[in-house]
C-alpha positions as CSV (number, residue, x, y, z in Angstrom):
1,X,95.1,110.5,118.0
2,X,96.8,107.4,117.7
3,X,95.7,104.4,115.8
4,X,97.3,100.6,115.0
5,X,97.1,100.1,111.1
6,X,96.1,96.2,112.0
7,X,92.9,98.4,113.8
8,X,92.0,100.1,111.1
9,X,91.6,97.7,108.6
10,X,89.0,96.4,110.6
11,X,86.8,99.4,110.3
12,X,84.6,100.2,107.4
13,X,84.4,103.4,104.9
14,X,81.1,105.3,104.4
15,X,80.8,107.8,101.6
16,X,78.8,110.6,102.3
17,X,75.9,108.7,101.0
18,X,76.7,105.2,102.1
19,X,79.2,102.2,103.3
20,X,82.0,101.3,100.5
21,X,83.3,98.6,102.1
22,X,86.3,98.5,104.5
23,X,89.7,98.8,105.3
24,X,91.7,96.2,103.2
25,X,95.4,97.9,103.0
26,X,97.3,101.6,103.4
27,X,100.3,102.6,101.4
28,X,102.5,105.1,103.0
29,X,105.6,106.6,101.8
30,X,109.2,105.2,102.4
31,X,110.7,109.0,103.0
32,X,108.6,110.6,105.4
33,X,106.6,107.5,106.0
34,X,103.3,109.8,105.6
35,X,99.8,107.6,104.9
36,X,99.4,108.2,101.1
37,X,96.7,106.0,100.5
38,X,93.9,104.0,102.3
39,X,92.7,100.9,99.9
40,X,88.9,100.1,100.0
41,X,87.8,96.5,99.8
42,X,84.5,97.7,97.3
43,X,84.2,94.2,95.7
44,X,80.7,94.2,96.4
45,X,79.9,97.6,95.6
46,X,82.8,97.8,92.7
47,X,84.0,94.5,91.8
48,X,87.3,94.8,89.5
49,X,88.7,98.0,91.2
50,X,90.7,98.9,93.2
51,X,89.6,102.1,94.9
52,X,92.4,104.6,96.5
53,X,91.3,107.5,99.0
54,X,94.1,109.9,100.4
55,X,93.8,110.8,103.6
56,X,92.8,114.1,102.2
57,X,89.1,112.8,101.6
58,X,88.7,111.6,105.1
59,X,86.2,113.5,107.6
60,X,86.4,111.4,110.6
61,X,87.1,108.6,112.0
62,X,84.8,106.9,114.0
63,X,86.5,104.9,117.0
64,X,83.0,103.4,118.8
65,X,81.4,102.6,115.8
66,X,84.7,101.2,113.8
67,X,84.6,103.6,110.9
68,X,86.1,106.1,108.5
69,X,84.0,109.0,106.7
70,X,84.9,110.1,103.5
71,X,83.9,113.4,101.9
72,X,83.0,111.9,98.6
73,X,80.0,110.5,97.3
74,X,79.7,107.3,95.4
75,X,79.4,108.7,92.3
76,X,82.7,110.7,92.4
77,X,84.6,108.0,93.5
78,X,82.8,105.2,90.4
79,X,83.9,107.7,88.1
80,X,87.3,107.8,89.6
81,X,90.4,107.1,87.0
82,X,90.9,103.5,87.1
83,X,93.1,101.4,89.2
84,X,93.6,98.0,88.3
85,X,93.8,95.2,91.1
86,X,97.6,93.8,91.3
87,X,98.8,96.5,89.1
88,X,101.9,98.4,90.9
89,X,100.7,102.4,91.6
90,X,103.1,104.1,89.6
91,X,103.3,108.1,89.4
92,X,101.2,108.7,86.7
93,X,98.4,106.4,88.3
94,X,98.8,109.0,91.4
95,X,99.0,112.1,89.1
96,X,95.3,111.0,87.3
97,X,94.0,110.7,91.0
98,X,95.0,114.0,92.0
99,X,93.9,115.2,89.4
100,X,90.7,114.4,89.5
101,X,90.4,114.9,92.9
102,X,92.5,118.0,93.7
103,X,94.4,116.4,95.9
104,X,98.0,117.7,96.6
105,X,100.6,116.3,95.0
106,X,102.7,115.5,98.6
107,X,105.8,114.7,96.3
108,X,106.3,118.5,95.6
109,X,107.4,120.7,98.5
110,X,104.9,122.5,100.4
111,X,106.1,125.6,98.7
112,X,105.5,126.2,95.6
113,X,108.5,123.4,94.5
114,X,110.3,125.2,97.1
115,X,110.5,128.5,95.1
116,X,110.9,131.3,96.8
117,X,109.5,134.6,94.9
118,X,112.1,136.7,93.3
119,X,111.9,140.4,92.1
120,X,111.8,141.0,88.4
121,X,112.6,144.5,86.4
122,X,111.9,143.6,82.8
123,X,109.8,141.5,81.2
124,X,112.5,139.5,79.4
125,X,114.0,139.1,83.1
126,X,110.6,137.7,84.0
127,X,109.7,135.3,81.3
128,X,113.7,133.9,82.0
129,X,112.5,133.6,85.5
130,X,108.9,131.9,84.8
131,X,110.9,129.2,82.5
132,X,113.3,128.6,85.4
133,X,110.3,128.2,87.7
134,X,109.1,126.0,85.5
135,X,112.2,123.4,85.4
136,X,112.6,124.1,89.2
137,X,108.9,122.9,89.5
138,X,108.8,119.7,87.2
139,X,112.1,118.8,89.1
140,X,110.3,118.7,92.4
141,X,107.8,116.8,90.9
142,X,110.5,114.0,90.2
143,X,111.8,113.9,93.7
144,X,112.3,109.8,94.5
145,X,109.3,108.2,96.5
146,X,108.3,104.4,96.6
147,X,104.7,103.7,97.9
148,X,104.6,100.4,100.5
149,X,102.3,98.2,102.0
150,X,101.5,98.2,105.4
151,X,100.0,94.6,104.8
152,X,103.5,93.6,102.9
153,X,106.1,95.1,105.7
154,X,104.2,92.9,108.3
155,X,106.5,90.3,108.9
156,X,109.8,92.2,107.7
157,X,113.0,91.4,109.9
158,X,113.3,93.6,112.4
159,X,117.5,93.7,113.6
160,X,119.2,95.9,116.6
161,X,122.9,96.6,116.0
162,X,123.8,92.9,117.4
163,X,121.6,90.3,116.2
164,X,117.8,90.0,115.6
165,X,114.8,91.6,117.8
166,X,112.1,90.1,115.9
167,X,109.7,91.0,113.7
168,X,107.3,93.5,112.3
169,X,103.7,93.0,113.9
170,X,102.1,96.4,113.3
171,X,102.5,100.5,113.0
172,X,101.4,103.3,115.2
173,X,99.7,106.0,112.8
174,X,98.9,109.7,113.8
175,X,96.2,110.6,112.4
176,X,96.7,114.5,113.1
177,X,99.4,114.7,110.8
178,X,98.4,111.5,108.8
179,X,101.8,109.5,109.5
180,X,103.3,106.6,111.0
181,X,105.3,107.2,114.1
182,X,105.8,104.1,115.8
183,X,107.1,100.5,114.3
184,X,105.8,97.5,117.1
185,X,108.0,94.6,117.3
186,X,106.7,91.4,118.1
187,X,110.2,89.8,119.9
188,X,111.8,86.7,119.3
189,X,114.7,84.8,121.1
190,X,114.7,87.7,124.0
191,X,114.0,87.2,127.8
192,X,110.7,88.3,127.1
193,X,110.0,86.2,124.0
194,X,106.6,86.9,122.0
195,X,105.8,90.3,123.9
196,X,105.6,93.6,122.0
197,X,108.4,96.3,121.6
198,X,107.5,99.8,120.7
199,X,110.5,101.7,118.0
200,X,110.2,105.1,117.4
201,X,110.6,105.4,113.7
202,X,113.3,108.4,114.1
203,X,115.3,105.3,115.3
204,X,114.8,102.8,111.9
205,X,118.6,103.2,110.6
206,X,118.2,101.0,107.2
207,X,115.3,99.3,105.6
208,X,116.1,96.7,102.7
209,X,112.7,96.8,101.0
210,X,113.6,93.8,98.8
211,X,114.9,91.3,101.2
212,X,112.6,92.4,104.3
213,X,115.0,93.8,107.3
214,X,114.9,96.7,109.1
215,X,117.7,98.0,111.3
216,X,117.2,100.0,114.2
217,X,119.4,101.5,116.8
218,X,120.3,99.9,119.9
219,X,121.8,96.4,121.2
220,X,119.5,93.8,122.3
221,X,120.7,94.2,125.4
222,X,119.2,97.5,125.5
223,X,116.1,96.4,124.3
224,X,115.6,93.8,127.0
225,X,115.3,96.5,129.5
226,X,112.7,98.6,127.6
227,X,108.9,98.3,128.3
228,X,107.1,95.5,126.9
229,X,103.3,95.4,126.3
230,X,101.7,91.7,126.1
231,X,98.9,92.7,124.2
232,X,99.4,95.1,121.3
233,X,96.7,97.4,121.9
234,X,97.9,98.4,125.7
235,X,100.7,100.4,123.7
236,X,98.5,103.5,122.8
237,X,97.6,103.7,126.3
238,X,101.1,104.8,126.7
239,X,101.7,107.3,123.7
């Protein structure tokens, strides 16, 4: 099912033995633009943290009532490693939280590191292979990936191949396969001025995560004749 990100931070997050608080930011990843990370708004419940649930730990979510279900109970999560608020999430905060969790470490291939099993006739010939694994595998682990906010790319520069289309205004997520699939574009200076554009994010050519522009294909032209939604929450009607 489909989902806007500005949706979901309206809803709240129970644990399995009550509410956390809700939504207040997702991170996702600036590769596969996967959801890595919802952020839970606990001040009441936790003031001081900053509390991080993969996707991993989430059961359901509830569209009628406007909520999301974790697995965990409060408990597990207070005793979670900590996370300090305005402190960037660097690797070895994320290593700490799968590890205490068991959550996969979506960095590393699916297999293995991407190892396929080899035969072996000696033991000398195996412990030569197990080291090898062993580089093979901590090299995986240091494949490139930058966490972003959802809240922070709102706003970004959004540019077709001959001049600006507008500007970010929300994401599409899928929450089968936990990723973002759609970028919506709030217009500017087109015909239809102030209406929303939906961009596949196959078709996202560039991003410039420091100045805040994204580059997608097609003119403006182009874009002019696509379908426009007034209201941002018609579009999942349509996907």
């Amino acid at each position: 099912m489909y989902h806007l990100t500005s949706t979901l931070k309206k809803y709240n997050i129970y644990a399995t033995d009550g509410e956390m608080g809700k939504v207040h930011d997702l991170y996702f990843d600036d590769s596969k633009w996967g959801l890595r990370y919802a952020v839970v708004d606990s001040r009441k419940w936790l003031p001081g943290r900053r509390v991080l649930l993969s996707p991993a730990t989430f059961d359901s979510i509830n569209i009628e009532e406007e909520f999301v279900k974790a697995n965990e109970d409060k408990e597990t999560i207070r005793n979670s490693p900590n996370v300090p608020e305005g402190q960037p999430i660097t690797k070895e905060v994320e290593k700490s939280l799968t590890g205490y969790y068991g959550w996969g470490r979506y960095w590393t291939d699916s297999m293995v590191g991407g190892v396929q099993p080899r035969p072996y006739n000696d033991v000398r010939n195996e412990a030569l292979a197990k080291d090898q694994l062993q580089q093979e595998l901590n090299l995986n682990e240091e494949k490139h990936h930058d966490l972003r906010s959802a809240d922070e790319t709102m706003d970004y520069k959004v540019h077709a191949d001959d001049g600006k289309l507008g500007h970010a205004a929300d994401f599409v997520l899928d929450d089968h396969y936990w990723r973002m699939r759609y970028m919506v574009v709030k217009g500017e200076g087109l015909q239809n001025e102030g209406n929303y554009y939906v961009i596949d994010l196959q078709d996202i050519e560039s991003v410039d995560w420091f100045e805040g522009d994204i580059y997608v294909k097609g003119s403006l032209d182009s874009f002019k004749q696509k379908k426009h939604y007034q209201y941002k929450e018609d579009i999942l009607a349509d996907l």
